[in-house]
Predicted model as a PDB file, atoms N, CA, C, CB and O in Angstrom, pLDDT in the B-factor column:
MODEL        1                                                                  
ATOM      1  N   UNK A   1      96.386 101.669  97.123  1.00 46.00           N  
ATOM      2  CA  UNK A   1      96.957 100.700  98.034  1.00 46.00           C  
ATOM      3  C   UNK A   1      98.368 101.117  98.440  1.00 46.00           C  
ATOM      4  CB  UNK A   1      96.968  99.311  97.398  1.00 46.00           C  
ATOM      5  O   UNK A   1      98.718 101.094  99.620  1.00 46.00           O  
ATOM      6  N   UNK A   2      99.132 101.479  97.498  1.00 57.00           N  
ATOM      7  CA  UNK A   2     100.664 101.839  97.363  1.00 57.00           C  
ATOM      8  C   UNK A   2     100.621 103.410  97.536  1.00 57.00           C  
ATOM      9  CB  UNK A   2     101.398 101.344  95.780  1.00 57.00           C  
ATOM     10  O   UNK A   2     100.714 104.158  96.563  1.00 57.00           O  
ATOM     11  N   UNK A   3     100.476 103.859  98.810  1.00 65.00           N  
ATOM     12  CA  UNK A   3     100.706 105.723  98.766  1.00 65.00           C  
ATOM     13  C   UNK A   3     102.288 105.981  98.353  1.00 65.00           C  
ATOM     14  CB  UNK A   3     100.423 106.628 100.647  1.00 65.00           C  
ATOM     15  O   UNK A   3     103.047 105.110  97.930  1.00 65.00           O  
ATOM     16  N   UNK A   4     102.556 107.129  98.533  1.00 74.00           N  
ATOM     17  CA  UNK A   4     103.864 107.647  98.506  1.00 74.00           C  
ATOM     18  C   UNK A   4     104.253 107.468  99.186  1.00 74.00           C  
ATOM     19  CB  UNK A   4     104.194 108.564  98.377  1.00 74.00           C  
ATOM     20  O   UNK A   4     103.550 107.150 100.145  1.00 74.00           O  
ATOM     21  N   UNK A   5     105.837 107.498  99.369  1.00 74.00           N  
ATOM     22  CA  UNK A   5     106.446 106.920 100.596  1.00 74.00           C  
ATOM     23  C   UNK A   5     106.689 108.420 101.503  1.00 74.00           C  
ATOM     24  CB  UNK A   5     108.039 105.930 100.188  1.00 74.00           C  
ATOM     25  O   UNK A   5     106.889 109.534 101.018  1.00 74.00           O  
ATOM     26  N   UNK A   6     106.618 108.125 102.654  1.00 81.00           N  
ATOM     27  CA  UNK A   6     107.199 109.162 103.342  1.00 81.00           C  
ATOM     28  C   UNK A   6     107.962 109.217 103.693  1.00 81.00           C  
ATOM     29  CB  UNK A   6     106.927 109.535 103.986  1.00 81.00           C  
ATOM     30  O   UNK A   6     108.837 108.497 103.214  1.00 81.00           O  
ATOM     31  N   UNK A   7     108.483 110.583 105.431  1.00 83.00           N  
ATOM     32  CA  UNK A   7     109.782 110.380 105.452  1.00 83.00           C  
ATOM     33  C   UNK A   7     110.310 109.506 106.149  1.00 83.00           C  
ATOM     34  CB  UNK A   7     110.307 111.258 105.686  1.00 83.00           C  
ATOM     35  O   UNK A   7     111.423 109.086 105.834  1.00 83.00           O  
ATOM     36  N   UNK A   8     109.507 108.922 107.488  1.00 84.00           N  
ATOM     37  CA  UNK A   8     109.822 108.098 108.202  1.00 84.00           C  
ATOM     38  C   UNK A   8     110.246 106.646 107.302  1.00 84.00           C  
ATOM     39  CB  UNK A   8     108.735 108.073 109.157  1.00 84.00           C  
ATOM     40  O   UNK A   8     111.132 105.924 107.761  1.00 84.00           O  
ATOM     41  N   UNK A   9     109.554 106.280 106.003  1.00 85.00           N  
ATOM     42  CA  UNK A   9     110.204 104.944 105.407  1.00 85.00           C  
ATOM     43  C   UNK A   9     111.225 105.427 104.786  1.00 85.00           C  
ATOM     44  CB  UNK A   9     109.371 104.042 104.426  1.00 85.00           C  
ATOM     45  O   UNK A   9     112.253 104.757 104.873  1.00 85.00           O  
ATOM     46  N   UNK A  10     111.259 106.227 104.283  1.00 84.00           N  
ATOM     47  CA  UNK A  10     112.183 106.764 103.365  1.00 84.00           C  
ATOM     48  C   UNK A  10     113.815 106.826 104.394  1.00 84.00           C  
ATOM     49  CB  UNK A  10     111.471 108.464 102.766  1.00 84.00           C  
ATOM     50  O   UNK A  10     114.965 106.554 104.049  1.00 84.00           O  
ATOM     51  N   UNK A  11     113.440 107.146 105.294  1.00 87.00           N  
ATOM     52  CA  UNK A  11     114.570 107.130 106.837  1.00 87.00           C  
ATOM     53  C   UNK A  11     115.106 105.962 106.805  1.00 87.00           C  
ATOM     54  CB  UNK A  11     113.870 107.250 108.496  1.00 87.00           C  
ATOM     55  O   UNK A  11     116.330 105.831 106.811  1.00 87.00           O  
ATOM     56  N   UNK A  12     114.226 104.880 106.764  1.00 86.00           N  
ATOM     57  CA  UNK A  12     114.229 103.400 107.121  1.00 86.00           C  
ATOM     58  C   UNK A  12     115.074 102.952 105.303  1.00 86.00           C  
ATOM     59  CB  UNK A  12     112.112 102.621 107.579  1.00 86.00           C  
ATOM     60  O   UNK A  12     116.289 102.800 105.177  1.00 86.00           O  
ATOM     61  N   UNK A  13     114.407 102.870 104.532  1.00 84.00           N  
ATOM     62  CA  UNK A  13     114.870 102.991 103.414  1.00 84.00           C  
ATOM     63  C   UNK A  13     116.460 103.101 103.459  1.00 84.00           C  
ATOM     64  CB  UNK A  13     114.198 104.050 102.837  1.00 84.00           C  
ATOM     65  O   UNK A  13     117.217 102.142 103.309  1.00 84.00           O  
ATOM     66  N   UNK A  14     116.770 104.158 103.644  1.00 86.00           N  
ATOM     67  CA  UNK A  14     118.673 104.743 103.484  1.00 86.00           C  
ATOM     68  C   UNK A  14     119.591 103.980 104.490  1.00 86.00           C  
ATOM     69  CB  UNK A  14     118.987 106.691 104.008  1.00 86.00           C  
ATOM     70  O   UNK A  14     120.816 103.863 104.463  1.00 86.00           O  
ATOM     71  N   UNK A  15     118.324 103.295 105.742  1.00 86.00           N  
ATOM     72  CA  UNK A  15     119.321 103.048 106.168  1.00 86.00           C  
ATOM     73  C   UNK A  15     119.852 101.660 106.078  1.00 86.00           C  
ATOM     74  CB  UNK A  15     119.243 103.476 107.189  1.00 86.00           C  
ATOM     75  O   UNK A  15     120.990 101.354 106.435  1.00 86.00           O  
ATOM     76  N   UNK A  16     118.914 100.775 105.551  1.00 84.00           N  
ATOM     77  CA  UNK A  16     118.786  99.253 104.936  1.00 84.00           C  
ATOM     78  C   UNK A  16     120.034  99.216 104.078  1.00 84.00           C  
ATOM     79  CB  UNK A  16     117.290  98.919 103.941  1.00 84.00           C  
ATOM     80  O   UNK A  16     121.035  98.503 104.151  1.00 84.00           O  
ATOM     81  N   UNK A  17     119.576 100.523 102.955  1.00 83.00           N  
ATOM     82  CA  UNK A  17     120.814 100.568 102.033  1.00 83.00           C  
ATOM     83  C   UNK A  17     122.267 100.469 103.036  1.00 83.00           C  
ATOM     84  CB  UNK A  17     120.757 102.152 101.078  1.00 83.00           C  
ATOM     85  O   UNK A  17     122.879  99.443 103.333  1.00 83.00           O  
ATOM     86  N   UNK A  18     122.526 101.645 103.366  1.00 84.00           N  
ATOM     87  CA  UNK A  18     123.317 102.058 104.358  1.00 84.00           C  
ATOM     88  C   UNK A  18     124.161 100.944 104.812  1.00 84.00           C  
ATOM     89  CB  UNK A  18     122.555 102.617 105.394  1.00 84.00           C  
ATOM     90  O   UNK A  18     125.369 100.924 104.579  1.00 84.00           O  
ATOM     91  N   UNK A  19     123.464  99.888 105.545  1.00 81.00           N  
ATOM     92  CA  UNK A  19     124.172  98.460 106.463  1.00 81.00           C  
ATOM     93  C   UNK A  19     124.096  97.541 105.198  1.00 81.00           C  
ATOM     94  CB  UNK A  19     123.071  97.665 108.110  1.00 81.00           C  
ATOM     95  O   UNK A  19     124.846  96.566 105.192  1.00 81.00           O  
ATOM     96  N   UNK A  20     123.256  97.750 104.107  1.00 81.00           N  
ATOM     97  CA  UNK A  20     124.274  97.095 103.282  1.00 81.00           C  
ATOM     98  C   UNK A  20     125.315  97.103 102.449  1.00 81.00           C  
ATOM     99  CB  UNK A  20     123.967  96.723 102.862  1.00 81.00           C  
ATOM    100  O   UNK A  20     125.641  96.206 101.672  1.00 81.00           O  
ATOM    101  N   UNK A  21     125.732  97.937 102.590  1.00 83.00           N  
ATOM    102  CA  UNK A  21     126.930  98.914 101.472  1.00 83.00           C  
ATOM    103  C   UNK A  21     128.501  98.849 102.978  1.00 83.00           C  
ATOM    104  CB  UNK A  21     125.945 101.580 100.963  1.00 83.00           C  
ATOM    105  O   UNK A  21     129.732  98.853 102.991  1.00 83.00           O  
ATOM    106  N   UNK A  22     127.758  98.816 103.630  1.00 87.00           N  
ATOM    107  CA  UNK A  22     128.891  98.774 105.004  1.00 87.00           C  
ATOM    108  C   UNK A  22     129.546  97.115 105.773  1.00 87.00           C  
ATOM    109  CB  UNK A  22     127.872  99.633 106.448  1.00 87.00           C  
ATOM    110  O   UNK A  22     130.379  96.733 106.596  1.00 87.00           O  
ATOM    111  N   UNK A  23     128.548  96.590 104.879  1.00 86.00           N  
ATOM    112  CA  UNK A  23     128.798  94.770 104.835  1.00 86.00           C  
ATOM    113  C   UNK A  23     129.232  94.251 103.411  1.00 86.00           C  
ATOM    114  CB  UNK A  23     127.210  93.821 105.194  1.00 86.00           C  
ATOM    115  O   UNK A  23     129.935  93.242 103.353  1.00 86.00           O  
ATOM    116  N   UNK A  24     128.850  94.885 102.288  1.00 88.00           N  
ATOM    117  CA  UNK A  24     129.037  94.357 100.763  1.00 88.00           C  
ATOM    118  C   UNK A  24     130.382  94.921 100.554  1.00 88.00           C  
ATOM    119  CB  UNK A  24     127.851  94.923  99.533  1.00 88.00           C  
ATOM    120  O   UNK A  24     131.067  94.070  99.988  1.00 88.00           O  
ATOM    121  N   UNK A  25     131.158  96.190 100.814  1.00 90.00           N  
ATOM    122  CA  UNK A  25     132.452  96.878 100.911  1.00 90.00           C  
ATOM    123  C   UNK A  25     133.525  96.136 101.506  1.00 90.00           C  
ATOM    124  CB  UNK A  25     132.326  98.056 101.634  1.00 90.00           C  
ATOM    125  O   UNK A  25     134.516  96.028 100.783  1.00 90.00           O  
ATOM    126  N   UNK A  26     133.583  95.610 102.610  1.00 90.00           N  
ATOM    127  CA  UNK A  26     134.718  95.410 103.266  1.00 90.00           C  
ATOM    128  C   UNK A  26     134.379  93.725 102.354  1.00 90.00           C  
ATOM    129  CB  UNK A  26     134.796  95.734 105.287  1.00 90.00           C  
ATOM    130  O   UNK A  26     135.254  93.598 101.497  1.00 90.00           O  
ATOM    131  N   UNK A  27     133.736  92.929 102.345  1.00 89.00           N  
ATOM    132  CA  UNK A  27     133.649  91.945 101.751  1.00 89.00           C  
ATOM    133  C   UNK A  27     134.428  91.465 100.605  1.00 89.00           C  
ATOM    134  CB  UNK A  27     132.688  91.974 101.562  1.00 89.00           C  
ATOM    135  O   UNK A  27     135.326  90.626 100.529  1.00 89.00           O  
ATOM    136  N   UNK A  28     133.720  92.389  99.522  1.00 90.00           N  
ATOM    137  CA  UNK A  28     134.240  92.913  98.289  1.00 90.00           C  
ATOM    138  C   UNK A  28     136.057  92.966  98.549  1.00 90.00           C  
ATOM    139  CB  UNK A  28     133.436  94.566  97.986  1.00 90.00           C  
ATOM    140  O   UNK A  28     136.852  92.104  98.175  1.00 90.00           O  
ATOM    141  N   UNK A  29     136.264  93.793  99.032  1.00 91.00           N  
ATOM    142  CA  UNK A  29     137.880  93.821  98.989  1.00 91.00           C  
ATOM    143  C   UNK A  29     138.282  92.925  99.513  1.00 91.00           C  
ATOM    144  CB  UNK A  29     138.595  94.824  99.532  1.00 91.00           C  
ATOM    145  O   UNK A  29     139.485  92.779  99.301  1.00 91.00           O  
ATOM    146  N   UNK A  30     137.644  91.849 100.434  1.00 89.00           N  
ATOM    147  CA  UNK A  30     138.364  90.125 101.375  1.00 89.00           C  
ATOM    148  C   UNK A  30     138.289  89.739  99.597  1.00 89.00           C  
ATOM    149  CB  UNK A  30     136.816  88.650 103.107  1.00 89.00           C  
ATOM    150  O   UNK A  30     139.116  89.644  98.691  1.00 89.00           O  
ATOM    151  N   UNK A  31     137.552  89.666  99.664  1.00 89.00           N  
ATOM    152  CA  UNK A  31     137.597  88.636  98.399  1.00 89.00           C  
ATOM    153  C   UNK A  31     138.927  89.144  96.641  1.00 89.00           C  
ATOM    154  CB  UNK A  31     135.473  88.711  97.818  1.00 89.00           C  
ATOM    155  O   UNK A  31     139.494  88.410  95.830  1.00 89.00           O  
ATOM    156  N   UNK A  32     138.894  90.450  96.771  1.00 91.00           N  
ATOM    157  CA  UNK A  32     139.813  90.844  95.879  1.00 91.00           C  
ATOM    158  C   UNK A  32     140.713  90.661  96.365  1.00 91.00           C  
ATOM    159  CB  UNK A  32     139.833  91.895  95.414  1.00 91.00           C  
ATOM    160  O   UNK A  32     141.328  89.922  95.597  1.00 91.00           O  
ATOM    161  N   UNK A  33     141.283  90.832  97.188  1.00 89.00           N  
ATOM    162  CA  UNK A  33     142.692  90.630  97.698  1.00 89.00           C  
ATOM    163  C   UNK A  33     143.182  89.422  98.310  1.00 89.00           C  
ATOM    164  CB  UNK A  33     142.940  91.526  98.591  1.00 89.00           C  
ATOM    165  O   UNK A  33     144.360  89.320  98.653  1.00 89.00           O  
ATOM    166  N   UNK A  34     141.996  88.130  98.524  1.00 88.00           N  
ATOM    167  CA  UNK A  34     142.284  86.777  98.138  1.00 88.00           C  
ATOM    168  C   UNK A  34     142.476  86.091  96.773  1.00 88.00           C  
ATOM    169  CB  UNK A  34     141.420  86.193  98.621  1.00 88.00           C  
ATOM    170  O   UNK A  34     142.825  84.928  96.571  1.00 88.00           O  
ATOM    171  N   UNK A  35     142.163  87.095  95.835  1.00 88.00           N  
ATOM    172  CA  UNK A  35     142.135  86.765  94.100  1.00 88.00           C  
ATOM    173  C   UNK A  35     140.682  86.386  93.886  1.00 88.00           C  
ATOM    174  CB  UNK A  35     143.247  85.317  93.504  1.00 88.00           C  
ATOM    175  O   UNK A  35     140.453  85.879  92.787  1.00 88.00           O  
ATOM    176  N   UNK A  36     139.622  86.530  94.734  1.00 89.00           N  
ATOM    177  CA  UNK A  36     138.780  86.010  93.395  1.00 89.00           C  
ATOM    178  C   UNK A  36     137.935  87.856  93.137  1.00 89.00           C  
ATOM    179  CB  UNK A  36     137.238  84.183  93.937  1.00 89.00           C  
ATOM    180  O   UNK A  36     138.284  88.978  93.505  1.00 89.00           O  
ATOM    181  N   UNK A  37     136.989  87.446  92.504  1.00 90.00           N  
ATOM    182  CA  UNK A  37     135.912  88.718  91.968  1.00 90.00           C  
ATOM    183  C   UNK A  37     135.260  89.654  93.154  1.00 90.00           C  
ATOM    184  CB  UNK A  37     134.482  87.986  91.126  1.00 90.00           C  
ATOM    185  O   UNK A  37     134.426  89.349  94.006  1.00 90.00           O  
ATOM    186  N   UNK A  38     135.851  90.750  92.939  1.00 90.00           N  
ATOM    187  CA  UNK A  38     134.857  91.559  94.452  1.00 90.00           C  
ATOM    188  C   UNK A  38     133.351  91.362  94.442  1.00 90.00           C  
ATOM    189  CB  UNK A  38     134.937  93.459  94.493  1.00 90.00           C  
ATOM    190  O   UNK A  38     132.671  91.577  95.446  1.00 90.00           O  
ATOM    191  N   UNK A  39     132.778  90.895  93.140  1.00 91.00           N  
ATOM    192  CA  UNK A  39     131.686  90.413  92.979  1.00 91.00           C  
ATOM    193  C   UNK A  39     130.893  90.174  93.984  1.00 91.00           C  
ATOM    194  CB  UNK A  39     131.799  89.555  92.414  1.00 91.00           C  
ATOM    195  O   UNK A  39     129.865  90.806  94.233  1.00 91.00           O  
ATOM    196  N   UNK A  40     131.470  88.969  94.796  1.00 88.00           N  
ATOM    197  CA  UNK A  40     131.346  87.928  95.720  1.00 88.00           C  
ATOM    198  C   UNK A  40     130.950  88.675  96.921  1.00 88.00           C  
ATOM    199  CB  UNK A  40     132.621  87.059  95.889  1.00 88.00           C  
ATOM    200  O   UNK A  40     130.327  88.072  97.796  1.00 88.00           O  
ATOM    201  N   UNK A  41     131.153  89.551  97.022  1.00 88.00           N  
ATOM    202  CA  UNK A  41     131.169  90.071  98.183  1.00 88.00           C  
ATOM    203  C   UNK A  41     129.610  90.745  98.668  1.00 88.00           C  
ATOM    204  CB  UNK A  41     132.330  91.061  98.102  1.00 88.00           C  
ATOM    205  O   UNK A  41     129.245  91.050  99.804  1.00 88.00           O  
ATOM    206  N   UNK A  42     128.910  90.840  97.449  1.00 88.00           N  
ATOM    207  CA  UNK A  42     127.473  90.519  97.051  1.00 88.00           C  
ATOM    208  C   UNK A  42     126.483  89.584  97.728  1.00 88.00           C  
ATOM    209  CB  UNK A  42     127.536  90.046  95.860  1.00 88.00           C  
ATOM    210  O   UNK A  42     125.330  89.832  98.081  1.00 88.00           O  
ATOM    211  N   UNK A  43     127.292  88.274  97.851  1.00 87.00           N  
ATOM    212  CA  UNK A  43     126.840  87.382  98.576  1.00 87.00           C  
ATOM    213  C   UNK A  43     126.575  87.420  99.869  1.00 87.00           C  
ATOM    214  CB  UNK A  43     127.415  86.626  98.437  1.00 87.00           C  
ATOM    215  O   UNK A  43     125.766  86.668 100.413  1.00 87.00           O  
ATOM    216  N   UNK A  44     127.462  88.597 100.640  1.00 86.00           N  
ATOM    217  CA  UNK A  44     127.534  88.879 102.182  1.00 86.00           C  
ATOM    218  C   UNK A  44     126.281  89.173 102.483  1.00 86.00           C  
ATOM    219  CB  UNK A  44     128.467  90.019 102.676  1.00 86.00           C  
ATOM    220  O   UNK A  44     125.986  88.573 103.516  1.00 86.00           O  
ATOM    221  N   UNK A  45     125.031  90.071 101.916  1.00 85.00           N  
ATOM    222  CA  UNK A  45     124.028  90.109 102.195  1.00 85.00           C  
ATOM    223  C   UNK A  45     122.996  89.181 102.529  1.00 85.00           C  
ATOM    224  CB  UNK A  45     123.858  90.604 101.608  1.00 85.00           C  
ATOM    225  O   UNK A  45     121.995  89.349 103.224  1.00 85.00           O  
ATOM    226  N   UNK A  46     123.530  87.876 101.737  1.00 84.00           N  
ATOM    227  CA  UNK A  46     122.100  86.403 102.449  1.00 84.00           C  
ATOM    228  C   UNK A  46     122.829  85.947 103.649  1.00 84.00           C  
ATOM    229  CB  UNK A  46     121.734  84.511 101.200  1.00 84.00           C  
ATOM    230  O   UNK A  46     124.017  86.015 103.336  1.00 84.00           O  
ATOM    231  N   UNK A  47     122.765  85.672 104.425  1.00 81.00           N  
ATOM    232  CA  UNK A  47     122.472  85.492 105.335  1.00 81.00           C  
ATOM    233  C   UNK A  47     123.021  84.129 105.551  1.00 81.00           C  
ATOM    234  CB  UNK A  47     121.309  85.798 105.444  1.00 81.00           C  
ATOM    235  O   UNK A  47     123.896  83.941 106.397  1.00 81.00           O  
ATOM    236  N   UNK A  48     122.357  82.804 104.537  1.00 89.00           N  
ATOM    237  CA  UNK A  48     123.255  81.715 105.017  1.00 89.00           C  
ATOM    238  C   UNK A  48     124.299  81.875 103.951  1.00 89.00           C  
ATOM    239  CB  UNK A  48     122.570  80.161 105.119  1.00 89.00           C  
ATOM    240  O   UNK A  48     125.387  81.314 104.081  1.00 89.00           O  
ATOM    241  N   UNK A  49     124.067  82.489 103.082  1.00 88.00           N  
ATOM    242  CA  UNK A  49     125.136  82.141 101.726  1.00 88.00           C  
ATOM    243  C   UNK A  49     125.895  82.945 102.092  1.00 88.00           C  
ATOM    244  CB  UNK A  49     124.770  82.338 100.103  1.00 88.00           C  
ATOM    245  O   UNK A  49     126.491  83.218 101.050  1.00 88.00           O  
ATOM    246  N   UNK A  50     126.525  83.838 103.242  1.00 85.00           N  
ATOM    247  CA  UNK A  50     127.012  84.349 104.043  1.00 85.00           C  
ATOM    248  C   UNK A  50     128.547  83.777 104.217  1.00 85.00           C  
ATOM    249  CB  UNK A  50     126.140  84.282 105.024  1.00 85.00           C  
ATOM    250  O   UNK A  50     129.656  83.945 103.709  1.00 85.00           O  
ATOM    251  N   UNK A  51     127.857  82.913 105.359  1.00 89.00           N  
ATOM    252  CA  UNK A  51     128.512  81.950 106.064  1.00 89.00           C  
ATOM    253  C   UNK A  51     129.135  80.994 105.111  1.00 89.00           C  
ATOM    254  CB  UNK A  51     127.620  81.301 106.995  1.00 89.00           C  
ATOM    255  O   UNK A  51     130.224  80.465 105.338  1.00 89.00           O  
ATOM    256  N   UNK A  52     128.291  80.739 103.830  1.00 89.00           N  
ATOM    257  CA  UNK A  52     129.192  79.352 102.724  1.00 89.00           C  
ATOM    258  C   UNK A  52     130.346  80.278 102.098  1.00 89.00           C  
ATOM    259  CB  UNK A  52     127.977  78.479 101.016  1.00 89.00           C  
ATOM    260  O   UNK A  52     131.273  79.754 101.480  1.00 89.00           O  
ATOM    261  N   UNK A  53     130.246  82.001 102.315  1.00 86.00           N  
ATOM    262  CA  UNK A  53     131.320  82.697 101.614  1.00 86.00           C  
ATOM    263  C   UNK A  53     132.595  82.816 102.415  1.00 86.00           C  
ATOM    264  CB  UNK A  53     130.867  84.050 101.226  1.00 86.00           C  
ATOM    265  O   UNK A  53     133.631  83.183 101.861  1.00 86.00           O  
ATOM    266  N   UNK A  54     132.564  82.591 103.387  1.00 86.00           N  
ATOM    267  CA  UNK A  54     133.040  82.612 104.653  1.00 86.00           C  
ATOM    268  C   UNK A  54     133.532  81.504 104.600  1.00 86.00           C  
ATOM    269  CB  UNK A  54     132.226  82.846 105.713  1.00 86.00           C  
ATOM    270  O   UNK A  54     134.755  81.636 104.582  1.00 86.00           O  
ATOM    271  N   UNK A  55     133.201  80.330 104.559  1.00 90.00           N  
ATOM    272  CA  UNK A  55     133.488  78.869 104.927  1.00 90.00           C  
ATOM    273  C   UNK A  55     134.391  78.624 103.198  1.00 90.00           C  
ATOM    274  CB  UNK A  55     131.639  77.689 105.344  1.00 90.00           C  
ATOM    275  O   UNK A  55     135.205  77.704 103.104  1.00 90.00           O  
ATOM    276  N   UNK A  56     134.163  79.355 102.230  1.00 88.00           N  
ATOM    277  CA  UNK A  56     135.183  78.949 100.757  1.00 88.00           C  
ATOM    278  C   UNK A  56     136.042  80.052 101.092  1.00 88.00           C  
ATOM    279  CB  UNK A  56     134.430  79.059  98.880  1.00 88.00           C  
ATOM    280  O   UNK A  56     137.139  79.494 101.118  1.00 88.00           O  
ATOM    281  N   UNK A  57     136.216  81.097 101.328  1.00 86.00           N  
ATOM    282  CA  UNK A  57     137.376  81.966 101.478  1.00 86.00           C  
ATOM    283  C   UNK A  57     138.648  81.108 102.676  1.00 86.00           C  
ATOM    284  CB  UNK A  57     136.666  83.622 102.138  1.00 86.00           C  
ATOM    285  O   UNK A  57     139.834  80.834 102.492  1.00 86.00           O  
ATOM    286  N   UNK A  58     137.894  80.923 103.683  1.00 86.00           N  
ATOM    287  CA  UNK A  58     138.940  80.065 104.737  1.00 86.00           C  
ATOM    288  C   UNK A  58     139.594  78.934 103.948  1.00 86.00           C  
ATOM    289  CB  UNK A  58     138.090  79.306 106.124  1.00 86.00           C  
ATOM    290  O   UNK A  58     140.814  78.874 103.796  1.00 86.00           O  
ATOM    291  N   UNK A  59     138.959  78.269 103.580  1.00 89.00           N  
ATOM    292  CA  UNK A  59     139.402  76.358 103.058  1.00 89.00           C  
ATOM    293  C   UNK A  59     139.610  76.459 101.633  1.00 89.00           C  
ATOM    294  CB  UNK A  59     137.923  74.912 103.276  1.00 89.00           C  
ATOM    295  O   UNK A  59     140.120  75.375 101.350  1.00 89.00           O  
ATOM    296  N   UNK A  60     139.506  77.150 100.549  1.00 86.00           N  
ATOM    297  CA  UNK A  60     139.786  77.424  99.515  1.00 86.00           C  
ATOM    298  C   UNK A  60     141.834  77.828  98.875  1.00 86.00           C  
ATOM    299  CB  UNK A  60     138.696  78.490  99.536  1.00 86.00           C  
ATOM    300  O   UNK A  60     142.791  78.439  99.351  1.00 86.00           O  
ATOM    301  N   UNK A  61     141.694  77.436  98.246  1.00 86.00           N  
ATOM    302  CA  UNK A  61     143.191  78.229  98.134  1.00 86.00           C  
ATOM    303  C   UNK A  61     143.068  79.401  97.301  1.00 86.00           C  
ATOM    304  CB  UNK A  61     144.417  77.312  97.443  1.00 86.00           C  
ATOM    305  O   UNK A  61     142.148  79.604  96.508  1.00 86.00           O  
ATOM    306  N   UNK A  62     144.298  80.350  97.586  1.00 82.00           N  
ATOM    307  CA  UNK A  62     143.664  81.774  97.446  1.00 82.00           C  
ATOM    308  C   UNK A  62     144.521  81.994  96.156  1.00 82.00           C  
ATOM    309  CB  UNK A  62     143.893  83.011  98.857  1.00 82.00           C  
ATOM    310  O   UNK A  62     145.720  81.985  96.434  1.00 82.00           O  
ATOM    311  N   UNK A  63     144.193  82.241  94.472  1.00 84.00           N  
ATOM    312  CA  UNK A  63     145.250  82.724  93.802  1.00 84.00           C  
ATOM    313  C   UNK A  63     145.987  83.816  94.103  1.00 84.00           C  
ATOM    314  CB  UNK A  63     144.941  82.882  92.793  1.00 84.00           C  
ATOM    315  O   UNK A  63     147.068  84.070  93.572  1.00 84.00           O  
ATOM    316  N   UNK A  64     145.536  84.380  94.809  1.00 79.00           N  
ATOM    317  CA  UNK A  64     146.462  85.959  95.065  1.00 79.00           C  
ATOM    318  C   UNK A  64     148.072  85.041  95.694  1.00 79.00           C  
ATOM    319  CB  UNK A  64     145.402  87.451  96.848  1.00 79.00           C  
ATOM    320  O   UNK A  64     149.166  85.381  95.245  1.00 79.00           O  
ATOM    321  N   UNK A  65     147.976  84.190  96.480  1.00 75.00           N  
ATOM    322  CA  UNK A  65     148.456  83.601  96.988  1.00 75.00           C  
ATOM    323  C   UNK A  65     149.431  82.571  96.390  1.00 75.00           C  
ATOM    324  CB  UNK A  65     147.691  83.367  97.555  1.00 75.00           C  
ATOM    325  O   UNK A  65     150.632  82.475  96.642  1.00 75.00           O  
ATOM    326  N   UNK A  66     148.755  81.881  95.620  1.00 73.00           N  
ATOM    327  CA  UNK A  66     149.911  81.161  94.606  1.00 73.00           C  
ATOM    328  C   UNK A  66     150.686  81.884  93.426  1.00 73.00           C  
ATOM    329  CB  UNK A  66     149.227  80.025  93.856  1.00 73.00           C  
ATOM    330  O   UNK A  66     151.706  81.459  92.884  1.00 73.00           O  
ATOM    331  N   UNK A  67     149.841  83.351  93.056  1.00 70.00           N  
ATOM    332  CA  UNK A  67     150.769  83.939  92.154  1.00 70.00           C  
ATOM    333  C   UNK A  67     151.896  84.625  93.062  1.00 70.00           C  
ATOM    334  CB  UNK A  67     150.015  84.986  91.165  1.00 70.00           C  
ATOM    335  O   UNK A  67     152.925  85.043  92.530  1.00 70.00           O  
ATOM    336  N   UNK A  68     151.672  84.740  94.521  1.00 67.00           N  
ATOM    337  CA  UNK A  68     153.111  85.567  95.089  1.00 67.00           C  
ATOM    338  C   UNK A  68     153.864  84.788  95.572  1.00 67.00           C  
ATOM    339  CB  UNK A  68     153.032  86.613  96.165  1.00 67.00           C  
ATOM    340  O   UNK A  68     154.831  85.311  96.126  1.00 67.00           O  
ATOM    341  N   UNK A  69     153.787  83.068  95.602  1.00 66.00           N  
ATOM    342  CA  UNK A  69     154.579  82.233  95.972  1.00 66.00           C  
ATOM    343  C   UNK A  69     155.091  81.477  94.374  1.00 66.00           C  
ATOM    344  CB  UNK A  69     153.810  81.318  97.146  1.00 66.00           C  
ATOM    345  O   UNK A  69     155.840  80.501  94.350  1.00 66.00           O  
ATOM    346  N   UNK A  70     154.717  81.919  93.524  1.00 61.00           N  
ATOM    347  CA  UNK A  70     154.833  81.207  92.020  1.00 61.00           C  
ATOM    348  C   UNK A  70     154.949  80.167  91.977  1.00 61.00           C  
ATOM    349  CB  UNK A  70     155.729  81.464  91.212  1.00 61.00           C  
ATOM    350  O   UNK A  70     155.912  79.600  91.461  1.00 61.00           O  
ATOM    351  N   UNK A  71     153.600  79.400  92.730  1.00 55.00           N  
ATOM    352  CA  UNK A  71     153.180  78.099  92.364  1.00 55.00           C  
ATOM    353  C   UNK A  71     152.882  77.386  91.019  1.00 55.00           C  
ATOM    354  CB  UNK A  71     152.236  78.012  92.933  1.00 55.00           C  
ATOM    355  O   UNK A  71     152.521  76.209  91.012  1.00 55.00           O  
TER     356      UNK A  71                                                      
ENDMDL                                                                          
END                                                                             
């Protein structure tokens, strides 16, 4: 049922990876350099949980932020 993959998926394959490593990266560092876990940036891949990462980075308060104002 399951052949080997060839090259044409295998094409398709790298490049899935590819756009996601080029969306999870720049993410990753929004989120480190707002203070929380580059972790998060993990999340950029769903789609709506996207947008809720998006919508807590804006309206959230940022520790990076209160440790350089020494709140």
């Amino acid at each position: 049922m399951f052949g080997a993959v060839g090259l044409p998926e295998l094409l398709i394959i790298i490049a899935i990876v590819c756009t996601g490593l080029v969306v999870v990266w720049p993410a990753g560092r929004i989120c480190r350099r707002a203070g929380y876990s580059p972790w998060l940036g993990l999340l950029a891949i769903v789609p709506i949980v996207c947008l809720g990462l998006l919508w807590f980075i804006a309206f959230a308060e940022w520790p990076a932020l209160s440790k350089q104002t020494g709140s």
